[in-house]
N, CA, C and O atoms as a GROMACS GRO file, in nm:
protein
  556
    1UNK      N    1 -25.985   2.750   3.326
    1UNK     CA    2 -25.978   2.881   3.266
    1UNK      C    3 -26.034   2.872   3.126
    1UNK      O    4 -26.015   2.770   3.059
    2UNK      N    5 -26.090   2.958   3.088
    2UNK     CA    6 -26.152   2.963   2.954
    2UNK      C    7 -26.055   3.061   2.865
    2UNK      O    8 -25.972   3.141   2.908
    3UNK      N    9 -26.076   3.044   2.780
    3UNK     CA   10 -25.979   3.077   2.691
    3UNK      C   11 -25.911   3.012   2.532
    3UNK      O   12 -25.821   3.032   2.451
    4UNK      N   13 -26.030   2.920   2.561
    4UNK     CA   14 -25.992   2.790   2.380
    4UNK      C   15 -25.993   2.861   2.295
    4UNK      O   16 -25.965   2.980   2.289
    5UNK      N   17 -26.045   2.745   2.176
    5UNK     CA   18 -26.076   2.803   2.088
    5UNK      C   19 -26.208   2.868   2.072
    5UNK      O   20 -26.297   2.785   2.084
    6UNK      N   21 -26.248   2.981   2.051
    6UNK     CA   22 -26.406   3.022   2.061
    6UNK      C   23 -26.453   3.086   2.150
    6UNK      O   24 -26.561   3.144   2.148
    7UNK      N   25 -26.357   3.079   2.257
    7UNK     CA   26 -26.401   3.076   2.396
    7UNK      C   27 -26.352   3.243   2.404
    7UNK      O   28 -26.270   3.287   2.323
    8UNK      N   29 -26.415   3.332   2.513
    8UNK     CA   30 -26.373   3.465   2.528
    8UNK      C   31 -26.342   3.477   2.704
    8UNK      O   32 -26.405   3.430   2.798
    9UNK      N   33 -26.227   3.553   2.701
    9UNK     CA   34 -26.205   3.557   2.828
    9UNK      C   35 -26.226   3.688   2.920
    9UNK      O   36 -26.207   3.801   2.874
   10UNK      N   37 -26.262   3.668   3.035
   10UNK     CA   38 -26.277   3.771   3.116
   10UNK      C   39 -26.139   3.852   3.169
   10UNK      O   40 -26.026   3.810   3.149
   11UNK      N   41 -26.172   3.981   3.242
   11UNK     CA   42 -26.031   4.053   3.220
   11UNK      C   43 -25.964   3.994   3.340
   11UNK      O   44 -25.841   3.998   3.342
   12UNK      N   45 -26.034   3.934   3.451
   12UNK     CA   46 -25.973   3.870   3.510
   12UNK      C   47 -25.900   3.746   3.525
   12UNK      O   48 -25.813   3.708   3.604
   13UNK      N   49 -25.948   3.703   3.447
   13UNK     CA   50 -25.892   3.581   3.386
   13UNK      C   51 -25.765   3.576   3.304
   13UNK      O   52 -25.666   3.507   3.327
   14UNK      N   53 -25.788   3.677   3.184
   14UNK     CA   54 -25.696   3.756   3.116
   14UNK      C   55 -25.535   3.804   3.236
   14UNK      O   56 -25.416   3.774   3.223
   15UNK      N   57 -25.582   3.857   3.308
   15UNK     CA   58 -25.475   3.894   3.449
   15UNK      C   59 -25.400   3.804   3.488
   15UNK      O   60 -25.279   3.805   3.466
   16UNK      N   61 -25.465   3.706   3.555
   16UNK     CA   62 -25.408   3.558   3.586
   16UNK      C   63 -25.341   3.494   3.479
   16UNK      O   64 -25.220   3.473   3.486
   17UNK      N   65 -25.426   3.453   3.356
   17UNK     CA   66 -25.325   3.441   3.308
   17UNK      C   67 -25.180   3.507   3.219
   17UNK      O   68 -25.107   3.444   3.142
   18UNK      N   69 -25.172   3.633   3.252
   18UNK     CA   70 -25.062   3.703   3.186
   18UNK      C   71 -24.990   3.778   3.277
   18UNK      O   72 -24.896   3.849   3.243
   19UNK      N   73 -25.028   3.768   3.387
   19UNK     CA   74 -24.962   3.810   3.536
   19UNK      C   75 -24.922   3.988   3.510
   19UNK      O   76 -24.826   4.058   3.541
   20UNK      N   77 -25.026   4.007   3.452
   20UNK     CA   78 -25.084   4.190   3.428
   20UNK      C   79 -25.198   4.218   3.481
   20UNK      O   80 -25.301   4.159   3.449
   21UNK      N   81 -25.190   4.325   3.580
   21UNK     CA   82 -25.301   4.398   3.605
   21UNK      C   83 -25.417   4.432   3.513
   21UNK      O   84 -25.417   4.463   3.394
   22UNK      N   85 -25.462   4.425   3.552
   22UNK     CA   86 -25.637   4.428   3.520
   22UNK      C   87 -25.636   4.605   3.479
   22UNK      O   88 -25.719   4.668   3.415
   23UNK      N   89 -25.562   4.632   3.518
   23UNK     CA   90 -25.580   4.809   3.536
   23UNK      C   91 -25.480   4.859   3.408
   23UNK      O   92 -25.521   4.942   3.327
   24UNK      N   93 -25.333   4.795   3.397
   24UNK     CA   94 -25.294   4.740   3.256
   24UNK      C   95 -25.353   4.742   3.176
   24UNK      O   96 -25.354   4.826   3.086
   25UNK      N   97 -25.437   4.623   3.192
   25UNK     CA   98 -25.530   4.583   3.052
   25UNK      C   99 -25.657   4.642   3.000
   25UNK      O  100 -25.720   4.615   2.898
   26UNK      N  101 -25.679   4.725   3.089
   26UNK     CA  102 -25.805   4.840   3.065
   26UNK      C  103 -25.709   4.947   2.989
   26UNK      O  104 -25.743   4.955   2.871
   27UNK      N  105 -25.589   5.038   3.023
   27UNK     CA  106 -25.512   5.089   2.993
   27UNK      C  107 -25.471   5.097   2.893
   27UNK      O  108 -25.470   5.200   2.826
   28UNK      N  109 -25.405   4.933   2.841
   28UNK     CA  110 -25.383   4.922   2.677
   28UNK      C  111 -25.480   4.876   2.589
   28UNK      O  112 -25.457   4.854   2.470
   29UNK      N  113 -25.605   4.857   2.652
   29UNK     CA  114 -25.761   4.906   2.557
   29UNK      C  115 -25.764   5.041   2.573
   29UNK      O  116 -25.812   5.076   2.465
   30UNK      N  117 -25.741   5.159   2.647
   30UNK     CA  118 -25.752   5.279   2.607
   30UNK      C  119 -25.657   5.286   2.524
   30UNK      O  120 -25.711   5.326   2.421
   31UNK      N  121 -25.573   5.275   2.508
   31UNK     CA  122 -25.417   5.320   2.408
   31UNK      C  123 -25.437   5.220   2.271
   31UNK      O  124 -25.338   5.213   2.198
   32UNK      N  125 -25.537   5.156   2.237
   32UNK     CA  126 -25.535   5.080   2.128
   32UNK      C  127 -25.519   4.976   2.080
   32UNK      O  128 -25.572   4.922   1.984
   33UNK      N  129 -25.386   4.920   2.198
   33UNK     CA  130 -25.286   4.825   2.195
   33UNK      C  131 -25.373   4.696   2.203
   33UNK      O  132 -25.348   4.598   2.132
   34UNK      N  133 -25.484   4.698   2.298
   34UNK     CA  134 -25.545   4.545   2.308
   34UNK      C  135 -25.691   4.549   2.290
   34UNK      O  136 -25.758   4.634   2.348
   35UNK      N  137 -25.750   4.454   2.204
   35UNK     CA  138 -25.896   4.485   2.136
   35UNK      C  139 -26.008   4.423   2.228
   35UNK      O  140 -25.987   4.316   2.285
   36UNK      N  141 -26.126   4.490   2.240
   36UNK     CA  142 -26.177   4.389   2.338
   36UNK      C  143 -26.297   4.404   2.306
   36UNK      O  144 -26.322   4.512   2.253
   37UNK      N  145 -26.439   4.283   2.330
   37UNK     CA  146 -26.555   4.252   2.322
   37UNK      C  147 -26.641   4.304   2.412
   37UNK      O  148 -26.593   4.310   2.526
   38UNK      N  149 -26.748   4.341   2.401
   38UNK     CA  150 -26.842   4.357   2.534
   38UNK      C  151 -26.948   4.245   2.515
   38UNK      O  152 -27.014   4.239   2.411
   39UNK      N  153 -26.961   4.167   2.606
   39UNK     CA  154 -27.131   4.118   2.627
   39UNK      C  155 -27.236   4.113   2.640
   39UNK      O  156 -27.195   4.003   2.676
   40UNK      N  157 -27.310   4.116   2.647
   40UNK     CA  158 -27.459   4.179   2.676
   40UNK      C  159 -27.489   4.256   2.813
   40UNK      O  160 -27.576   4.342   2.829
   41UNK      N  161 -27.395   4.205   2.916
   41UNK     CA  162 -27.438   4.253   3.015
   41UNK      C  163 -27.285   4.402   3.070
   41UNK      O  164 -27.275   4.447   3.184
   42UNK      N  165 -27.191   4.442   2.946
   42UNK     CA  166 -27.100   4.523   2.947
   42UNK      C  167 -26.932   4.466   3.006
   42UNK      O  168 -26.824   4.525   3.010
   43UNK      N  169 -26.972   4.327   3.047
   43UNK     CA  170 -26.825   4.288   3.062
   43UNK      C  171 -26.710   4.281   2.972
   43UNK      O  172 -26.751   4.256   2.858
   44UNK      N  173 -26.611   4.291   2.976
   44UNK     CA  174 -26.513   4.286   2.894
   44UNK      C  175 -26.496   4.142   2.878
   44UNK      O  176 -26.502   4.064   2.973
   45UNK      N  177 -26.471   4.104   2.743
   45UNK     CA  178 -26.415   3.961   2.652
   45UNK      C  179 -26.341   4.001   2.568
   45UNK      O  180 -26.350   4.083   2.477
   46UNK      N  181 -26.217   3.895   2.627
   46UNK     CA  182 -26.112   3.880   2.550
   46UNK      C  183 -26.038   3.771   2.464
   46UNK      O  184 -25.994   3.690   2.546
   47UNK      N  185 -25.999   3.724   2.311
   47UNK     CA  186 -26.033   3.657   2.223
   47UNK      C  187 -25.895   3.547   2.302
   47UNK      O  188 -25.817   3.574   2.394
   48UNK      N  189 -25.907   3.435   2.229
   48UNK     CA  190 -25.753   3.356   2.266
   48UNK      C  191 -25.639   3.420   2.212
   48UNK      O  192 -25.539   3.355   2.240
   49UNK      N  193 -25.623   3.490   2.168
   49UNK     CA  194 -25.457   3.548   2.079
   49UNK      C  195 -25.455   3.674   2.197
   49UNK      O  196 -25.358   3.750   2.192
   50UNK      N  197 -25.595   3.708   2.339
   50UNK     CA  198 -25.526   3.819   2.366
   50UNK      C  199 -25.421   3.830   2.498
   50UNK      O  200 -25.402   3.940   2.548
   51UNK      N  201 -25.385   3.766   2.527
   51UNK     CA  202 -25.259   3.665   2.596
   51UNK      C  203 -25.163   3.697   2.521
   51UNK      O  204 -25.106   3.794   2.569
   52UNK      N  205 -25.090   3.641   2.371
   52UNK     CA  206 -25.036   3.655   2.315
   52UNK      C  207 -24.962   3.816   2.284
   52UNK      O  208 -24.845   3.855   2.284
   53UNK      N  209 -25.110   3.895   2.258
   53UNK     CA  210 -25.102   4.010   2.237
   53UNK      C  211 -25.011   4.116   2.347
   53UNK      O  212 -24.928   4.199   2.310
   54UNK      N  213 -25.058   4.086   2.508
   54UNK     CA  214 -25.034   4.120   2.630
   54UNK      C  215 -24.891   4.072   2.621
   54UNK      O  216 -24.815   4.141   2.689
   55UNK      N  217 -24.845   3.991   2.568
   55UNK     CA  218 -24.690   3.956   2.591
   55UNK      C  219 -24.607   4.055   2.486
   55UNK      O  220 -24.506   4.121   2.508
   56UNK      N  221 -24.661   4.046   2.403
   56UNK     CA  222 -24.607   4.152   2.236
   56UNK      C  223 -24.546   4.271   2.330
   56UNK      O  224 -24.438   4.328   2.347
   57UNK      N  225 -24.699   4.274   2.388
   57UNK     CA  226 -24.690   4.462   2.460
   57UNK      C  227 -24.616   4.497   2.542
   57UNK      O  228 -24.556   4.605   2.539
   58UNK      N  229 -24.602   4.375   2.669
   58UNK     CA  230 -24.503   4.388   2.719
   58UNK      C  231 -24.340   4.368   2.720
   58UNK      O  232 -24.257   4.382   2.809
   59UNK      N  233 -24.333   4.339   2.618
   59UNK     CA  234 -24.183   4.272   2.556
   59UNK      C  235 -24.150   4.379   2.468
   59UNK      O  236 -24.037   4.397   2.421
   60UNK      N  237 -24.249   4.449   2.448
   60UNK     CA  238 -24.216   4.629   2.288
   60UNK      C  239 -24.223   4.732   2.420
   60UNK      O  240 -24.164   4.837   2.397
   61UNK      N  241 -24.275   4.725   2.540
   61UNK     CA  242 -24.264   4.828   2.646
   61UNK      C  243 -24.129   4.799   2.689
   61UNK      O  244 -24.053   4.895   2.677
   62UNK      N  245 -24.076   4.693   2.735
   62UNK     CA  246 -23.944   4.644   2.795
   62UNK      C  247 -23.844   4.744   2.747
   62UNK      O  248 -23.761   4.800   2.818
   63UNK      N  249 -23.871   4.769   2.547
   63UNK     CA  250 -23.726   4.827   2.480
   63UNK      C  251 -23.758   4.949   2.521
   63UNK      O  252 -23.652   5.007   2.495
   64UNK      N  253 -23.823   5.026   2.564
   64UNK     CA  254 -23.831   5.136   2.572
   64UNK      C  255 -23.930   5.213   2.484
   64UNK      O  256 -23.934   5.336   2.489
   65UNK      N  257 -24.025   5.128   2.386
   65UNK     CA  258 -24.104   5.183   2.323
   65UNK      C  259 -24.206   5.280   2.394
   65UNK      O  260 -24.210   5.279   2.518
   66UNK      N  261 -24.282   5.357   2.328
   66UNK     CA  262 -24.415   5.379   2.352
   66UNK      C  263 -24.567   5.330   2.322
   66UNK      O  264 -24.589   5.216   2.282
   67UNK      N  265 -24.631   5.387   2.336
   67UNK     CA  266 -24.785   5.252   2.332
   67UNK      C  267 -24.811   5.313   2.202
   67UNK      O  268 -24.858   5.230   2.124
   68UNK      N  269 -24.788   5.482   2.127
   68UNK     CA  270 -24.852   5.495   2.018
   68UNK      C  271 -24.746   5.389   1.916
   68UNK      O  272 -24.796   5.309   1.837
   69UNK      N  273 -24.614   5.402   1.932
   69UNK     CA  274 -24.559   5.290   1.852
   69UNK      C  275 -24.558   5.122   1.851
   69UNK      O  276 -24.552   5.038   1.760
   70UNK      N  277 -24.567   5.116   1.992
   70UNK     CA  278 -24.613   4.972   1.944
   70UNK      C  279 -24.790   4.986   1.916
   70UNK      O  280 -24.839   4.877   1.890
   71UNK      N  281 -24.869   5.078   1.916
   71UNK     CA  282 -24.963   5.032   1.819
   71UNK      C  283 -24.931   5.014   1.732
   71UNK      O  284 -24.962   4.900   1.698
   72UNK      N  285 -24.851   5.092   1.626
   72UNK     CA  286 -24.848   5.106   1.518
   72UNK      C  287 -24.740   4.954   1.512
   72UNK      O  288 -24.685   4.931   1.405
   73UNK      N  289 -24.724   4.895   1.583
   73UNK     CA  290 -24.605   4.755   1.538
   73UNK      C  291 -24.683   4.649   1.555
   73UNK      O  292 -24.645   4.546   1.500
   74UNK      N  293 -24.763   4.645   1.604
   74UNK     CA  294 -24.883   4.546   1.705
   74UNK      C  295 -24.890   4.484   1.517
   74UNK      O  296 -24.814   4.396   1.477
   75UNK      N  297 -24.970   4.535   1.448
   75UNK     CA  298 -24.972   4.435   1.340
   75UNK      C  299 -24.823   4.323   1.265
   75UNK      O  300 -24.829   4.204   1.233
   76UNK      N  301 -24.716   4.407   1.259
   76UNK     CA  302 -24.609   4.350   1.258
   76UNK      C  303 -24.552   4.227   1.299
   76UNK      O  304 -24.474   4.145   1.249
   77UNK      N  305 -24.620   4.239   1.416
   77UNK     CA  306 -24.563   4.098   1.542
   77UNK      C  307 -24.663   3.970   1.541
   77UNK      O  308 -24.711   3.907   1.636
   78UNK      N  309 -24.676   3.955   1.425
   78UNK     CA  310 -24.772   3.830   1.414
   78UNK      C  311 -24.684   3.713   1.350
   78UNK      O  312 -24.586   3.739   1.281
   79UNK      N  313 -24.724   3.587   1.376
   79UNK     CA  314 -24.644   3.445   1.314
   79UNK      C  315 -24.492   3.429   1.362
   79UNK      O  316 -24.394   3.408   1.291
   80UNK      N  317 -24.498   3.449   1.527
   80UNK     CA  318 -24.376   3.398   1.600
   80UNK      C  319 -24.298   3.509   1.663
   80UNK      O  320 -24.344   3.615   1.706
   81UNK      N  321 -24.152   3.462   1.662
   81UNK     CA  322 -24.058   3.622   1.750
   81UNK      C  323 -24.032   3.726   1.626
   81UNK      O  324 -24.021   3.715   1.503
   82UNK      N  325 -24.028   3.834   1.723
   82UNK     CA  326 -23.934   3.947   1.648
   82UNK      C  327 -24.060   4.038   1.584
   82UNK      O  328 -24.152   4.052   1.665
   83UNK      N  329 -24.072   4.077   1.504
   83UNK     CA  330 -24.173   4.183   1.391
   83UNK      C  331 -24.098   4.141   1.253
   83UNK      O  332 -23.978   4.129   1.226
   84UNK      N  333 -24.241   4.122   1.159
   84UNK     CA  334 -24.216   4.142   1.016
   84UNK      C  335 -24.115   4.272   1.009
   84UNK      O  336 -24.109   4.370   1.083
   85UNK      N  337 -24.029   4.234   0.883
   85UNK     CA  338 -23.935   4.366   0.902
   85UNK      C  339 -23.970   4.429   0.751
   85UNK      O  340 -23.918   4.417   0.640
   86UNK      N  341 -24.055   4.484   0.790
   86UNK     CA  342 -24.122   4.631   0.696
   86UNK      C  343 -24.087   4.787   0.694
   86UNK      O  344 -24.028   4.828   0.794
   87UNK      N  345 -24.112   4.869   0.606
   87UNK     CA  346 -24.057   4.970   0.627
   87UNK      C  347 -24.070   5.031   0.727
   87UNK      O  348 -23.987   5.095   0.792
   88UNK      N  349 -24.201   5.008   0.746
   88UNK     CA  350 -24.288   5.066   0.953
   88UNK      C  351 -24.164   5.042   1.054
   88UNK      O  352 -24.089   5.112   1.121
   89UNK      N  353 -24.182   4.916   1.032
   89UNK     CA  354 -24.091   4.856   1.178
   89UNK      C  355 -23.952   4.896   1.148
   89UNK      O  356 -23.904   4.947   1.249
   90UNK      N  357 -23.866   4.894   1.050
   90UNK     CA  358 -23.753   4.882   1.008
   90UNK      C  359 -23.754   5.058   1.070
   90UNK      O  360 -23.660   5.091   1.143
   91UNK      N  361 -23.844   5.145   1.041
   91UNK     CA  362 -23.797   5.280   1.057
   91UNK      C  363 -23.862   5.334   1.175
   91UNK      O  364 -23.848   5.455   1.192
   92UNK      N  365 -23.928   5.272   1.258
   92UNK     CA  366 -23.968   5.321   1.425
   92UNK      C  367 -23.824   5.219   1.518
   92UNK      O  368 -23.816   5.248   1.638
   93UNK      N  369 -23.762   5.156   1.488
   93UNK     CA  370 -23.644   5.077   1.511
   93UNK      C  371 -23.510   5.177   1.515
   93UNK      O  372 -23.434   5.214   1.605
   94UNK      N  373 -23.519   5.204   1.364
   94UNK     CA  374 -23.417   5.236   1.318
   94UNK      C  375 -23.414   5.408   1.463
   94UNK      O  376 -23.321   5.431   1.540
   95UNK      N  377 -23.522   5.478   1.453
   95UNK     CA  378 -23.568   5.580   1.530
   95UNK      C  379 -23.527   5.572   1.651
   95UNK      O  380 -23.439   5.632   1.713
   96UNK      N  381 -23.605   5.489   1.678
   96UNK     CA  382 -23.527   5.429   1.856
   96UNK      C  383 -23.412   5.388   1.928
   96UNK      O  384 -23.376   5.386   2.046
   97UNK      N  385 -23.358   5.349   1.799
   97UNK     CA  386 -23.213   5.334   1.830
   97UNK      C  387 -23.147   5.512   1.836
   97UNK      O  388 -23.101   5.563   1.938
   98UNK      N  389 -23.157   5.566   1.730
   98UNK     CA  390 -23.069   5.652   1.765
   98UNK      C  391 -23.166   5.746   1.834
   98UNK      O  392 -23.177   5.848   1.766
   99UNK      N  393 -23.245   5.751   1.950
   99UNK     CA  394 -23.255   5.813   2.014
   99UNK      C  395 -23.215   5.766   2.148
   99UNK      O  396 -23.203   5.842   2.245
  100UNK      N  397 -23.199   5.660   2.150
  100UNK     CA  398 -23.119   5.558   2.271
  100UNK      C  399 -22.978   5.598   2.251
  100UNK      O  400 -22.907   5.620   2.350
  101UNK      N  401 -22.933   5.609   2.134
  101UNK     CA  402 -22.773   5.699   2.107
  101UNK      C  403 -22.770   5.846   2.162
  101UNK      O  404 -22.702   5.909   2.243
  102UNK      N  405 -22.845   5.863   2.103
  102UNK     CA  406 -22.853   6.065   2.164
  102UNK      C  407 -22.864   6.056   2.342
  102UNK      O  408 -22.790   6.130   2.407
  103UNK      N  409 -22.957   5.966   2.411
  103UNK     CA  410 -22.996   5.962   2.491
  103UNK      C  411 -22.848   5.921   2.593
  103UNK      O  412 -22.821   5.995   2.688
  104UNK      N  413 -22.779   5.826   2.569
  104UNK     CA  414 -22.647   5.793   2.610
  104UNK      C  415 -22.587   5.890   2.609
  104UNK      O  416 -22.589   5.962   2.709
  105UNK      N  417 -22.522   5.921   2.511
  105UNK     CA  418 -22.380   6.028   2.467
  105UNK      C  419 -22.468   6.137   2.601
  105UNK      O  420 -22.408   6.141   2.709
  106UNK      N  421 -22.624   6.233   2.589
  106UNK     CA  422 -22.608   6.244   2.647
  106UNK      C  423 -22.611   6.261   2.789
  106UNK      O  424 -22.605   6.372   2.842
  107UNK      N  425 -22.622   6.122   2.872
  107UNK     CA  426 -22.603   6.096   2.988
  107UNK      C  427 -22.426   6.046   2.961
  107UNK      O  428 -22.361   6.101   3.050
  108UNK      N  429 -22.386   6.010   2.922
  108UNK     CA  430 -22.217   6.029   2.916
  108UNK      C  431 -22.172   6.137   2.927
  108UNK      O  432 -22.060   6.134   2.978
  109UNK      N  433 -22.230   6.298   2.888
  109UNK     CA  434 -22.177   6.422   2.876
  109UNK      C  435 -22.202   6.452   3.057
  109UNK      O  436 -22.115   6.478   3.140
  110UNK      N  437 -22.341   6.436   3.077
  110UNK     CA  438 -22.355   6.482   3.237
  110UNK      C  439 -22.298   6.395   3.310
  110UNK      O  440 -22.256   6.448   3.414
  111UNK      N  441 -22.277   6.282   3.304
  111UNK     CA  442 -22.122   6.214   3.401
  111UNK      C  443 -22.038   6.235   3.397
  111UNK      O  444 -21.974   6.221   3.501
  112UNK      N  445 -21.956   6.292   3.258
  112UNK     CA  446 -21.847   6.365   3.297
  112UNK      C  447 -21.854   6.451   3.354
  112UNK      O  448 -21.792   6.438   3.459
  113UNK      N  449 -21.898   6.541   3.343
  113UNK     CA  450 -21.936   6.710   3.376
  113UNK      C  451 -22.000   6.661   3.551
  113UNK      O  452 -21.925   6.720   3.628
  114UNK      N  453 -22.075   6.602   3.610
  114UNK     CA  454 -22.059   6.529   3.731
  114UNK      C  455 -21.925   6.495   3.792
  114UNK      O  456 -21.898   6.523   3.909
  115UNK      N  457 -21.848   6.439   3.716
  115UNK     CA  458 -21.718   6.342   3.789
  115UNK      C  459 -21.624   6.450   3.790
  115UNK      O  460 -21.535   6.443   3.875
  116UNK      N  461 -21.625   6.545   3.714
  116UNK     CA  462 -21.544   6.638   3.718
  116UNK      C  463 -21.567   6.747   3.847
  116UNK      O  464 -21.474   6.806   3.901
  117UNK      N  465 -21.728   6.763   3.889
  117UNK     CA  466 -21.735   6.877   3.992
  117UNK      C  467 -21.667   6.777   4.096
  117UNK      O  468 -21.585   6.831   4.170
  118UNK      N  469 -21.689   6.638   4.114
  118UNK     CA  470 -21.682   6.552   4.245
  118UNK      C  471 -21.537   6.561   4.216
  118UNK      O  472 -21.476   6.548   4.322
  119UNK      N  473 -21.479   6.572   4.143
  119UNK     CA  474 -21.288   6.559   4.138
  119UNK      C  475 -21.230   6.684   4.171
  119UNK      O  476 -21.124   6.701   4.232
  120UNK      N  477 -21.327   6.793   4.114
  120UNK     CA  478 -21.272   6.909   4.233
  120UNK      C  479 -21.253   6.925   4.367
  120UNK      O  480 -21.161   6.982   4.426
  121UNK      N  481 -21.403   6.840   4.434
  121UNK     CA  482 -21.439   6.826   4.563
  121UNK      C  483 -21.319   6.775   4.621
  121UNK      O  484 -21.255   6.829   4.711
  122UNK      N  485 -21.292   6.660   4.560
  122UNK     CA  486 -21.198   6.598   4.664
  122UNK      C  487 -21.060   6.656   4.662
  122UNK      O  488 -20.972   6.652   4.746
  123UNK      N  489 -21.066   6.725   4.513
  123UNK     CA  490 -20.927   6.802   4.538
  123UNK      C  491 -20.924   6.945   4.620
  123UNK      O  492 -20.820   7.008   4.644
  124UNK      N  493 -21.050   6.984   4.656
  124UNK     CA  494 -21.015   7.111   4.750
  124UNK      C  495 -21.064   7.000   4.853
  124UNK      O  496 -21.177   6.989   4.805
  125UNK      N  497 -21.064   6.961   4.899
  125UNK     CA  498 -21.101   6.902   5.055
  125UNK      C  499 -20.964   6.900   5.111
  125UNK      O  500 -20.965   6.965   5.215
  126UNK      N  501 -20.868   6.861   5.090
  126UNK     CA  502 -20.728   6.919   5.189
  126UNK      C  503 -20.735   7.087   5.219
  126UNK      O  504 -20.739   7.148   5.325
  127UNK      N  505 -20.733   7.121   5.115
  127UNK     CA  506 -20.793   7.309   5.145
  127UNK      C  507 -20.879   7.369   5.234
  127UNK      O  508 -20.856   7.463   5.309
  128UNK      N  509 -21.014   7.286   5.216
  128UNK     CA  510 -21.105   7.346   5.276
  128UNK      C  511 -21.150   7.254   5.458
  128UNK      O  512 -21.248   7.286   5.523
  129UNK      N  513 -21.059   7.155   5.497
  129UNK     CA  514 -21.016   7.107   5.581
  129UNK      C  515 -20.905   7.189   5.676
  129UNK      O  516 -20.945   7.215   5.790
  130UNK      N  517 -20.791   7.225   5.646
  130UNK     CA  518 -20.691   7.328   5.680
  130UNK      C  519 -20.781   7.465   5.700
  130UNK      O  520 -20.788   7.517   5.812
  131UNK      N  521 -20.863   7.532   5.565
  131UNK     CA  522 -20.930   7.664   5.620
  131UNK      C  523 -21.008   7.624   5.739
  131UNK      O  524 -21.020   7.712   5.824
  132UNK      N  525 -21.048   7.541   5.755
  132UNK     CA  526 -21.159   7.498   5.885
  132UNK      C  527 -21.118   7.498   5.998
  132UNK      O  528 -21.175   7.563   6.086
  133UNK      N  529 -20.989   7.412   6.022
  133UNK     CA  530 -20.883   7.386   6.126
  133UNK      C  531 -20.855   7.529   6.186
  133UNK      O  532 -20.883   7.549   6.304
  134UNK      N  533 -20.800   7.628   6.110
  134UNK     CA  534 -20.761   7.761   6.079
  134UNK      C  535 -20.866   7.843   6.161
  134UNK      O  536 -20.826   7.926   6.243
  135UNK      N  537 -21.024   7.817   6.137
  135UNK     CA  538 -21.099   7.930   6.140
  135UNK      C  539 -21.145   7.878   6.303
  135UNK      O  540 -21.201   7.947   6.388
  136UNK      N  541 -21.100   7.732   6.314
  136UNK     CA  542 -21.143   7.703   6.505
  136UNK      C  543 -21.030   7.777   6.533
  136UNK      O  544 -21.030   7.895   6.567
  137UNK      N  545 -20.939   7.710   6.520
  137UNK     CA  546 -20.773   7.809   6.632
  137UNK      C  547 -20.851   7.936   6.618
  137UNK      O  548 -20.910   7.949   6.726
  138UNK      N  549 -20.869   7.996   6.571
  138UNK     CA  550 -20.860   8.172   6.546
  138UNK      C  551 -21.006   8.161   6.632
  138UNK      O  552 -21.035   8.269   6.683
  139UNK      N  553 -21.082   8.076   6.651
  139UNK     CA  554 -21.227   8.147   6.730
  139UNK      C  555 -21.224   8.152   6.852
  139UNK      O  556 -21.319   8.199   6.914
   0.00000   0.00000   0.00000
């Protein structure tokens, strides 16, 4: 596999080794996220860090990000784990979290409001078992 130092890789190659679609990686070259070379003859080349990059992306998609924000983090995530913690990152973070809060509380509100119609159910089901019973005798 090519891919050294110097060396540019093809998108298929790129695939194999990052066990991402090819269709992916065209994808997050449309969205910004991954930079890429053309050759003389229009193939796509991709540098050695873009492996690296493909993991960033998929590890900032995992939290629930989006592709315009991890563009905007993609510089951040350079020299090991985690993101430089800058005001950028510190406040598309800080963002995401409490929309992961809002987002809970409310799916907590529609499970209650769920568990509550299903707790009616079962509490008219002796009721509406007896009206049933009721409405064969009488037919």
């Amino acid at each position: 596999m090519s891919g050294g130092t110097g060396e540019r890789m093809r998108i298929g190659e790129l695939s194999r080794c990052t066990g991402v679609s090819a269709r992916a990686l065209r994808y997050y070259e449309e969205r910004g996220l991954l930079h890429v070379r053309r050759d003389a003859n229009g193939y796509r080349r991709y540098d050695a860090g873009s492996a690296e990059t493909v993991a960033r992306i998929r590890d900032l998609l995992a939290t629930g990000l989006g592709t315009d924000d991890i563009r905007a983090l993609l510089p951040c995530a350079q020299g090991g784990p985690g993101l430089v913690p800058c005001a950028l990152s510190r406040g598309i973070m800080a963002r995401q979290l409490a929309q992961l809060d809002a987002d809970i509380a409310e799916l907590t509100r529609r499970r209650a409001a769920l568990e509550a119609y299903a707790q009616t159910m079962r509490d008219r089901r002796p009721q509406d078992e007896a009206l049933a019973a009721s409405s064969l005798r009488s037919a």
